[in-house]
C-alpha distance (Angstrom), angle and dihedral (degrees) to the residues before:
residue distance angle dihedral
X1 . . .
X2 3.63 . .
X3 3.65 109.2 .
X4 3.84 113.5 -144.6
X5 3.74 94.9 90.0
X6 3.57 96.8 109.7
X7 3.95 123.0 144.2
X8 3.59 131.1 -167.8
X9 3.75 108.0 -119.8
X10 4.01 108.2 159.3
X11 3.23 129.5 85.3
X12 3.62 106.8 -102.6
X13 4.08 92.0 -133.9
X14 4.01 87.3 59.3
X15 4.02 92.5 45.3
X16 3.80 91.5 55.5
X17 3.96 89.0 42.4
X18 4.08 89.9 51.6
X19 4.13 83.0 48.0
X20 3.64 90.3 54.3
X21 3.96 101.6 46.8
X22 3.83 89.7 77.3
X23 3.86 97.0 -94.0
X24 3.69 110.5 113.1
X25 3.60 125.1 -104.6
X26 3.18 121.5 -38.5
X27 3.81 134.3 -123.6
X28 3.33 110.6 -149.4
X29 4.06 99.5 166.0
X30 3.74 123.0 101.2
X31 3.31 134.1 -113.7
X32 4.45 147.2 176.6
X33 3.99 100.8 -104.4
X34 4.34 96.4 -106.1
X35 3.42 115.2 152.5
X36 4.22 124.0 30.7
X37 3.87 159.1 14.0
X38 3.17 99.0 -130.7
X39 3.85 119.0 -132.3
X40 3.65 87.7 -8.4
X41 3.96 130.4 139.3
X42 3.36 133.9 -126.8
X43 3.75 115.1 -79.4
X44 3.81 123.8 -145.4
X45 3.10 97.6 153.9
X46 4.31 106.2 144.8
X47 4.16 85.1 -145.5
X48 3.82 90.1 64.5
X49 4.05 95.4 50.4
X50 3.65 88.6 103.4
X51 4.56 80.0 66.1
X52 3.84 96.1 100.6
X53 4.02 133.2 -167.7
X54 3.84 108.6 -116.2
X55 3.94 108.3 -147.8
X56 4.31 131.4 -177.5
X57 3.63 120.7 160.5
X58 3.82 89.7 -90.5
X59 3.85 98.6 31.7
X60 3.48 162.1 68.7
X61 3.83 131.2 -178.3
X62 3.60 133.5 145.0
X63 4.27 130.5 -113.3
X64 3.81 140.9 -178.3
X65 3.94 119.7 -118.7
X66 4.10 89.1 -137.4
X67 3.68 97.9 167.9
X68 4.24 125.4 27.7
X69 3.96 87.1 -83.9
X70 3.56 117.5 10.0
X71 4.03 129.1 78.0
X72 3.67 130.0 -154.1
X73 3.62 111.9 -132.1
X74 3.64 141.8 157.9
X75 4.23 118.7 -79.4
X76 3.91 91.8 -136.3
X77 3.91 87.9 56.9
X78 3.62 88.4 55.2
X79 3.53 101.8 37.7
X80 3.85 116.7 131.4
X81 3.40 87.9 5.4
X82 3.78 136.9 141.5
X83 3.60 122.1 -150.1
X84 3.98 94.9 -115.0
X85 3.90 91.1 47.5
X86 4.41 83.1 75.9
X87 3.50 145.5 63.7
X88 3.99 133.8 -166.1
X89 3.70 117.7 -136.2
X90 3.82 124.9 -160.1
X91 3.95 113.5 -165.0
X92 3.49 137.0 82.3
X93 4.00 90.4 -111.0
X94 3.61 125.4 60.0
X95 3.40 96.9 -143.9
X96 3.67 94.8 49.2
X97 3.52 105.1 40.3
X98 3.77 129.7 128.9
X99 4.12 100.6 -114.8
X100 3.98 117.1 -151.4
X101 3.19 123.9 -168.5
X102 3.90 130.0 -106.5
X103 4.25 119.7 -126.5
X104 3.97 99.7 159.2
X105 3.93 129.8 42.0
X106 3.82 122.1 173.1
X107 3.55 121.6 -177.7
X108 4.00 112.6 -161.8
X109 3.08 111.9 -96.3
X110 4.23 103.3 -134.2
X111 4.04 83.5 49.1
X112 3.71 115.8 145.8
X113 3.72 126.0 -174.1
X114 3.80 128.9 -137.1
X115 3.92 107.0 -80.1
X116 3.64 118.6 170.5
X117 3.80 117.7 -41.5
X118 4.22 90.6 -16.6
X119 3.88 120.6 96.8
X120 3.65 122.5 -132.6
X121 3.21 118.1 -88.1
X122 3.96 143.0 -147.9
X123 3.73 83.2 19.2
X124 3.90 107.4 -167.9
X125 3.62 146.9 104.8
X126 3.58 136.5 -176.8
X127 3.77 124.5 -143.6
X128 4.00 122.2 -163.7
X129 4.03 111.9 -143.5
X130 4.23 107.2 -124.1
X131 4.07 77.5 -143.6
X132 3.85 149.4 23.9
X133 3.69 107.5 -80.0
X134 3.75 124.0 -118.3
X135 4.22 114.9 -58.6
X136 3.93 100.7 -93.4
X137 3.07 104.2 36.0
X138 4.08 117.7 118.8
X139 3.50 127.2 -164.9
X140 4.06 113.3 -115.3
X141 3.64 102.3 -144.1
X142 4.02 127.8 -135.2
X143 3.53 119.7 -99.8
X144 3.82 104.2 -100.0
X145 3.95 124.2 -117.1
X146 4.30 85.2 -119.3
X147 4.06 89.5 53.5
X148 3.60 89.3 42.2
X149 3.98 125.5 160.0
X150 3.82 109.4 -97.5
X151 3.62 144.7 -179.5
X152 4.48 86.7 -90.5
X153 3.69 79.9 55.3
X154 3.77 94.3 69.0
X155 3.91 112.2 111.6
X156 3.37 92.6 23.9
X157 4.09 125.5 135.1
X158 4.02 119.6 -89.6
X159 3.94 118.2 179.9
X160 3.87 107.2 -157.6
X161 4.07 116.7 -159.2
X162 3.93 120.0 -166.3
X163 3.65 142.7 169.6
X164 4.24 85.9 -142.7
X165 3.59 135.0 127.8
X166 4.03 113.6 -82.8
X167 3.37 129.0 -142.8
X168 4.04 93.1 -78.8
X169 3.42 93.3 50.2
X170 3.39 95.4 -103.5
X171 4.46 117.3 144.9
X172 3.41 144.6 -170.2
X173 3.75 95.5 39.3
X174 3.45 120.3 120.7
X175 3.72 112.0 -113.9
X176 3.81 138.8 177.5
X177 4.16 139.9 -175.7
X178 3.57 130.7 170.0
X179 3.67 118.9 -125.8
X180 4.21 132.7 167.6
X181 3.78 126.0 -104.8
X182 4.03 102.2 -116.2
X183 4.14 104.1 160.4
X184 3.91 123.0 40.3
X185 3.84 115.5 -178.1
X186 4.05 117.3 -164.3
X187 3.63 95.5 145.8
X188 3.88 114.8 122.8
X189 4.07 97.4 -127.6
X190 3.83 91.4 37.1
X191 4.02 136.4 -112.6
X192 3.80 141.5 -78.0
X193 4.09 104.2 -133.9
X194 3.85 114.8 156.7
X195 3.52 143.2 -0.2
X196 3.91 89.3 -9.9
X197 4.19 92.1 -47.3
X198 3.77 118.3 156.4
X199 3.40 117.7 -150.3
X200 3.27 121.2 -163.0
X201 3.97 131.4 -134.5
X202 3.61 126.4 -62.2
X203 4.21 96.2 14.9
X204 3.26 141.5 123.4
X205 3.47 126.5 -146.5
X206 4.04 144.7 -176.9
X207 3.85 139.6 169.3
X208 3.49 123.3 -99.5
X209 3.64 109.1 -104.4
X210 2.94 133.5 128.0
X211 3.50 85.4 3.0
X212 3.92 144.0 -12.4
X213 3.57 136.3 140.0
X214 4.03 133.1 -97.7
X215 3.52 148.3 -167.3
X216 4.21 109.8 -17.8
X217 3.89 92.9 17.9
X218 3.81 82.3 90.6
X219 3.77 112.3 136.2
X220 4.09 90.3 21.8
X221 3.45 115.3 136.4
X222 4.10 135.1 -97.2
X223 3.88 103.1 -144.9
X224 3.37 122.1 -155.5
X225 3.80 136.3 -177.5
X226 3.94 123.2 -132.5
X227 3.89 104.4 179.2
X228 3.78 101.9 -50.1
X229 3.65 99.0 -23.0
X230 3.68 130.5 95.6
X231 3.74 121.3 -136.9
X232 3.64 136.2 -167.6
X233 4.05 103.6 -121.7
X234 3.31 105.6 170.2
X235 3.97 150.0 -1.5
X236 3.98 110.2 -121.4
X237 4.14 94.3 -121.8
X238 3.95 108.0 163.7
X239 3.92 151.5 -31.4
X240 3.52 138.2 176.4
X241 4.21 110.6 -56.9
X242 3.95 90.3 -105.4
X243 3.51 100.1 56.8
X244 3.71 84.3 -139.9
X245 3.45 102.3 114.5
X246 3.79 125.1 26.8
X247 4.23 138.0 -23.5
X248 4.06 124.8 -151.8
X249 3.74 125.6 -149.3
X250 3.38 127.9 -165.4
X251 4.14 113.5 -106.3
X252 3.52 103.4 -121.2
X253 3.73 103.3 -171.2
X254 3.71 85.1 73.4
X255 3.70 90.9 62.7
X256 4.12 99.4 52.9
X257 3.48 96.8 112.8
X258 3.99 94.8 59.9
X259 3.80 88.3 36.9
X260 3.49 82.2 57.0
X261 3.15 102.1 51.1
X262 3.93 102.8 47.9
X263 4.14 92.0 51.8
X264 3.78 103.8 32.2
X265 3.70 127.8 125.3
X266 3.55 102.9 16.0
X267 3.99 125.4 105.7
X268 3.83 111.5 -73.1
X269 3.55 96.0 20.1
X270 3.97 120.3 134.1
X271 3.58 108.3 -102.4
X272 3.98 135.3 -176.2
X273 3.89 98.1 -167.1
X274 3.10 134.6 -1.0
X275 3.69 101.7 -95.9
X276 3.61 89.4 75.4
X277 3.42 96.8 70.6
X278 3.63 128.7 73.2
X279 3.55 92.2 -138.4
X280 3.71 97.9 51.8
X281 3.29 96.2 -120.4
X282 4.06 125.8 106.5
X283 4.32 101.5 168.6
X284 3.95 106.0 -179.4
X285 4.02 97.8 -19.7
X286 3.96 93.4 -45.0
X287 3.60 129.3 102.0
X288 3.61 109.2 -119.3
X289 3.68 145.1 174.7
X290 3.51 93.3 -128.4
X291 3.41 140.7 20.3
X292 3.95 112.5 -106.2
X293 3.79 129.2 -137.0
X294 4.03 122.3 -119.8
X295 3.60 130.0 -14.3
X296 3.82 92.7 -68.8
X297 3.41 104.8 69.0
X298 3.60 117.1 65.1
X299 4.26 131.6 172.0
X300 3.95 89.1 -119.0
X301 3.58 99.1 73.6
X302 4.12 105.8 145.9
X303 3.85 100.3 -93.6
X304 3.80 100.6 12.0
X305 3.79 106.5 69.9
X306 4.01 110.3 172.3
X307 4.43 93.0 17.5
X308 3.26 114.9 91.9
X309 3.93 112.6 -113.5
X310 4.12 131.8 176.9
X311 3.42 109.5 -99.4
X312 3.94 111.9 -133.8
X313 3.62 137.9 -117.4
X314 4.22 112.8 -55.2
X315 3.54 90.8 9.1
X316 4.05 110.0 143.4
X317 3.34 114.2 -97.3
X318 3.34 143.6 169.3
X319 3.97 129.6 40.0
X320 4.06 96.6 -34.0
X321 3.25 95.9 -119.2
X322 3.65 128.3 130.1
X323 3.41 110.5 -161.3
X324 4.01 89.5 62.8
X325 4.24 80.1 50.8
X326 3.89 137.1 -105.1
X327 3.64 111.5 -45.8
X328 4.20 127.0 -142.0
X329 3.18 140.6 170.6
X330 4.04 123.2 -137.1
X331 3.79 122.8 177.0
X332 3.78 78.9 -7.7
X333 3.84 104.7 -63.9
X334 3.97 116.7 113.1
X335 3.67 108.1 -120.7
X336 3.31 114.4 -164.5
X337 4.33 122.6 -147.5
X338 4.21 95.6 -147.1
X339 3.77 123.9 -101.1
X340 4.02 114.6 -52.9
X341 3.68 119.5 -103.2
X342 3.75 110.9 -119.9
X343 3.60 110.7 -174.0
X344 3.50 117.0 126.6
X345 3.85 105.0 -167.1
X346 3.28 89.8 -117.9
X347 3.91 109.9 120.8
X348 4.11 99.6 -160.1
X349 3.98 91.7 49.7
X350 3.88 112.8 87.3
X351 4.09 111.1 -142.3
X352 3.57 136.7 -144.2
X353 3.58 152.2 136.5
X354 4.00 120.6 -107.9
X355 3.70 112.3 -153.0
X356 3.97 106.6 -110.1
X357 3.63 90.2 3.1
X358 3.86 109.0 64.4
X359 3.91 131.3 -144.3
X360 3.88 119.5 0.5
X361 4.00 122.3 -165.4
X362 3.55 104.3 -154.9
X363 3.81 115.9 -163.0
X364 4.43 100.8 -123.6
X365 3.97 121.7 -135.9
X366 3.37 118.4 -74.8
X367 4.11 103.3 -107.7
X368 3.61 87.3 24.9
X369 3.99 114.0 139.2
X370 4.29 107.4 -104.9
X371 3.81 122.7 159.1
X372 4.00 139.8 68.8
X373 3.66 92.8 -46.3
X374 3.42 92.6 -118.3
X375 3.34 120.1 148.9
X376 3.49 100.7 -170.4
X377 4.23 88.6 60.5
X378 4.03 84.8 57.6
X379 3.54 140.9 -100.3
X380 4.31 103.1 -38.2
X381 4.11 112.7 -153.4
X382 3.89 126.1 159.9
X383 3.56 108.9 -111.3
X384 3.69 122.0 -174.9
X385 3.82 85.5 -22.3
X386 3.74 94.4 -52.5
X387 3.75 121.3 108.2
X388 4.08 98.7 -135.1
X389 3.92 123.3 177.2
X390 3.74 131.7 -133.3
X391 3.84 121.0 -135.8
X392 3.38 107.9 -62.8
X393 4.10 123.8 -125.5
X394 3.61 125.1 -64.1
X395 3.84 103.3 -150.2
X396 3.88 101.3 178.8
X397 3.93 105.7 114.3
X398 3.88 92.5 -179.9
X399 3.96 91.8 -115.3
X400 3.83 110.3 129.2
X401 3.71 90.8 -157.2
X402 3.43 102.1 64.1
X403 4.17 137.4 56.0
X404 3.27 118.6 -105.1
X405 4.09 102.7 -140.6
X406 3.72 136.9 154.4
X407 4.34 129.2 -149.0
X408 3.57 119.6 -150.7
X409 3.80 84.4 -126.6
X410 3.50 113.3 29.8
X411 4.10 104.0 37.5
X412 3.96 121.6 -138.2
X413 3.84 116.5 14.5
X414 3.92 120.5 -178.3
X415 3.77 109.1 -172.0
X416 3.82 117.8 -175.6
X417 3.82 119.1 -85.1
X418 4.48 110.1 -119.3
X419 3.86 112.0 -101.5
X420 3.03 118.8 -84.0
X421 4.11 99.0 25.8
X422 4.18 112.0 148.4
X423 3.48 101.7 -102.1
X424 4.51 123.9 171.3
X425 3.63 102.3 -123.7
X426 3.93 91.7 -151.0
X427 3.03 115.3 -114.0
X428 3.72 100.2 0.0
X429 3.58 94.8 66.0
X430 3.98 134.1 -114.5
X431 3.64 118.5 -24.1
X432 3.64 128.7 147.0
X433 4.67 129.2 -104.8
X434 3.59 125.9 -82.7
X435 3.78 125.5 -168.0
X436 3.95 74.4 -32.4
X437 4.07 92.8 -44.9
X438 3.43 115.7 120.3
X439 3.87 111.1 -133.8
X440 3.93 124.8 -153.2
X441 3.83 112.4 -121.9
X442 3.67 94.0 -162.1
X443 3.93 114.1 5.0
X444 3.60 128.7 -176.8
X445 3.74 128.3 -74.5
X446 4.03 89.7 -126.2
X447 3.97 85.4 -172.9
X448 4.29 84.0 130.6
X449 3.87 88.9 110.8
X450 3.66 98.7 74.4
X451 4.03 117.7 -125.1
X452 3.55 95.7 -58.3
X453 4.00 98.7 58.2
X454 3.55 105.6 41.7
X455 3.81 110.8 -167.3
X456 4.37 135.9 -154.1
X457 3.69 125.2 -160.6
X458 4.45 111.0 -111.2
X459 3.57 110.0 -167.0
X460 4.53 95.3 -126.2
X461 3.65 94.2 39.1
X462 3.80 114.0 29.8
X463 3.88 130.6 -145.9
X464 3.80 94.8 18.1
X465 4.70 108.7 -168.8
X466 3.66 121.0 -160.3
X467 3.87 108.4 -158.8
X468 3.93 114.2 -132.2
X469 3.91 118.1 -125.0
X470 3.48 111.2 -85.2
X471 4.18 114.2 -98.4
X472 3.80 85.5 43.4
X473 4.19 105.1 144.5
X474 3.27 102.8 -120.3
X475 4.15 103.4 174.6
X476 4.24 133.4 -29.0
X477 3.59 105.0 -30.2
X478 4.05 91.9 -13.3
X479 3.41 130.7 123.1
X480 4.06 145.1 -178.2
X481 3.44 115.8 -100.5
X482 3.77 119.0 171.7
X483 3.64 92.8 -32.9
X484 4.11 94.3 -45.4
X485 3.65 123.9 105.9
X486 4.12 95.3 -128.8
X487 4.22 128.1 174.1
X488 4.03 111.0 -84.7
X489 3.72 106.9 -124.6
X490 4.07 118.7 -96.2
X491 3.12 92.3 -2.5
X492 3.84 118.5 122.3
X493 3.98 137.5 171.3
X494 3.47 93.8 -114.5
X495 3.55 104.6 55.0
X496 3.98 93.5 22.4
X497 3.84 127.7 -156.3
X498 3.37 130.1 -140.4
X499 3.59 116.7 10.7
X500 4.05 83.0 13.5
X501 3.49 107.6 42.1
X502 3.89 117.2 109.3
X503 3.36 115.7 -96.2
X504 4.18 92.3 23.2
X505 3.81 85.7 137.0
X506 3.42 129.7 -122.1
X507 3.86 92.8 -70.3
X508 3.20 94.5 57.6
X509 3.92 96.3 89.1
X510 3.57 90.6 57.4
X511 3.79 91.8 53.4
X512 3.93 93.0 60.8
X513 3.50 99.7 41.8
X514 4.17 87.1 55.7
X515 3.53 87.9 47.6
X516 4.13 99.3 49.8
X517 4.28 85.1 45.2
X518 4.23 79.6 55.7
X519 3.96 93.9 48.3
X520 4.19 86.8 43.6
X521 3.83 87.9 47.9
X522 4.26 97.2 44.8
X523 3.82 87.1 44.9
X524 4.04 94.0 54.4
X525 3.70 95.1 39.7
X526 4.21 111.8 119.9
């Protein structure tokens, strides 16, 4: 792609600020991604053969082979071109590359180039192989509208693969990094992301560190994982000229109806059902020209796209997804290794398993209970993303007669202590429990109150006296007299009174002696 299509886009107040932080001029123009992966290494990995060199005359950019004949590229790589004027090349080296032929080229339709301070837009092209491509070769497959990059998705881990110039200069090497999704535009007049960037809609976008590709990696893929497949994400499209700062890519699951369209039907092709392929015959999401036996044998077999083929030992199998766990095939039946286990020891995260997308950690509510669930520990709420306990329960209710026990579940219990268990009645000394009373074995005499305040032992107060109304006899010529045992008036020993005053009557005997059996009886009372 020809490379002097570069637009100012910052403001020149935050280009001269960048300049003076200490990090070299900066380059605030924009430009189509053409040349590099930038501090990438060199990929050989045999799952990223479908990553092809795009060559014109004039250019080179880089494409996916996403179905058994047709590549995802970029639309400015393609632009103004005719289908004869490009090649494919499969390889990891330029210059040794197997080149195929090109007999289709569709531009998107809604494409828009760069003009002034816009980016392109709708960047994509497809490009229909004139033949098979080399044996080996399988098809990475575009991220489907239904597994679509969201706003969850942010953070998460792109590899980008280009044909570009690296940061020696070096091209035509196939290169790779891993970098994370941090902007995701979807809205309809486009997005504001860094350093006064617009993004335009349906992209995805990220800086460029550690990695991230540059001029002539245009087209190149962004690879993403869901569960244990690889998708196609996006279609590296442009950044700002430096490649200092940040890179867009088109978001190709918003394009899967057009992609759809251009390489449906034919052998190899995804497939839903089997209406959508000319043959009839959709096994396990590929078109094929018959339908295949078992989770192990699959119609994208390296070499035998659309015919079914056994799919060999540790080869993925199964439904992809990870939270039923990782799927292989051995001796060509799909074992599976159990769901994964996605606790994180961490008690204010909650933990599950998305289907096709694996184990989420999401951060819980602040207040929200966390912990063993132990109520005897204390009260457990997440607090600033810690799980912290309150005091936990005091059971003791003070009551020797009873155990003092706590249940996870249902707090402070206090069964009644057996019959007969040594208990300390208080203050009336040791004793032993009755029907959950506890019973002094030898209380106090509590006879300090004198004959007119008779006293008992109570267990929570001690020696408790109960003063006896006043005029109660309390001995020969005594009585009570607010709680004191005091002289009765003119009454003496000699001549007596009462029971022993002349003429007392002959009942009178009888009178005192049930009166000093009272006294004996009020001083002995406990």
């Amino acid at each position: 792609m020809p490379s002097g299509r570069a637009l100012d886009l910052l403001p020149a107040a935050l280009a001269l600020a960048l300049a003076c932080a200490g990090c070299g001029p900066a380059d605030p123009r924009l430009a189509p991604h053409e040349g590099r992966i930038i501090y990438g290494s060199l990929d050989t990995d045999p799952a990223h053969a479908a990553v092809v060199a795009v060559t014109s005359a004039s250019s080179l950019c880089s494409g996916t082979l996403i179905a058994p004949r047709v590549v995802l590229t970029a639309a400015h790589c393609a632009e103004g071109m005719q289908a004869a004027d490009m090649q494919i090349h499969f390889g990891n080296n330029l210059r040794t590359a197997t080149a195929v032929d090109v007999e289709a080229l569709l531009v998107h339709p809604a494409y828009v180039p760069l003009s002034g301070q816009d980016p392109s837009q709708n960047d994509l092209a497809l490009l229909r192989l004139a033949g098979p491509p080399p044996e080996g070769v399988v098809p990475i497959p575009n991220l489907p509208g239904h597994m679509g990059l969201t706003e969850p998705d942010l953070g998460v881990a792109l590899e980008f693969v280009g044909f570009g110039e690296d940061e020696f200069g070096v091209t035509g090497l196939k290169l790779s990094g891993v970098n994370s999704l941090q902007w995701l535009c979807v809205e309809p007049h486009g997005c504001t992301i860094v350093l006064g960037a617009t993004a335009p809609p349906n992209s995805l976008c990220y800086d460029e560190r550690p990695a991230g590709p540059c001029s002539g990696d245009s087209g190149g893929p962004a690879l993403l994982m869901r569960g244990n497949l690889e998708f196609v994400a996006g279609a590296t499209s442009f950044g700002d000229e430096s490649c200092r700062y940040y890179g867009c890519s088109t978001k190709v699951d918003a394009f899967q109806a057009w992609i759809d369209e251009f390489a449906a039907g034919s052998l190899g092709a995804a497939c839903a059902a089997d209406g959508d392929c000319l043959g009839g015959v959709c096994a396990r999401g590929v078109c094929c020209a018959e339908a295949c036996p078992g989770a192990c044998s699959s119609c994208g077999v390296p070499g035998y796209a659309g015919s079914c083929r056994r799919l060999p030992d540790g080869a993925a199998c199964g439904d992809g997804d990870p939270c039923t766990g990782e799927e292989s095939c051995l001796a060509g039946v799909c074992l599976e290794s159990g769901p994964p286990a996605c606790d994180d020891g961490l008690a204010c995260t909650r933990d599950s398993c998305r289907a096709m997308f694996g184990c989420e950690h999401q951060p819980m509510t602040e207040g929200e209970a966390c912990g063993d669930d132990d109520v005897c520990n204390g009260a457990e709420t997440c607090r600033g993303g810690v799980c912290l306990a309150d005091a936990p329960l005091v059971c003791q209710d003070a009551d020797p007669c009873t155990l003092d026990l706590c249940d996870p579940v249902a707090g402070c219990q206090h069964p009644l202590a057996e019959d007969g268990a040594a208990c300390e009645s208080a203050r009336c000394g040791p004793g032993t429990c009755q029907a959950g009373v506890c019973a002094p074995t030898e209380p106090p005499a509590c006879d300090q109150g004198g004959p007119c305040a008779p006293g008992h032992c109570e267990p929570d107060q001690g020696c408790v006296f109960e003063a006896l109304a006043d005029g109660t006899p309390c001995g020969p010529c005594m009585l009570c007299q607010g709680s004191l045992c005091v002289a009765e008036e003119g009454c003496t020993l000699e001549t007596g009174c009462g029971c022993g005053a002349p003429g007392a009557g002959p009942g009178g005997l009888g009178v005192c002696l049930a009166l000093g059996l009272w006294l004996r009886s009020r001083r002995t009372r406990r």
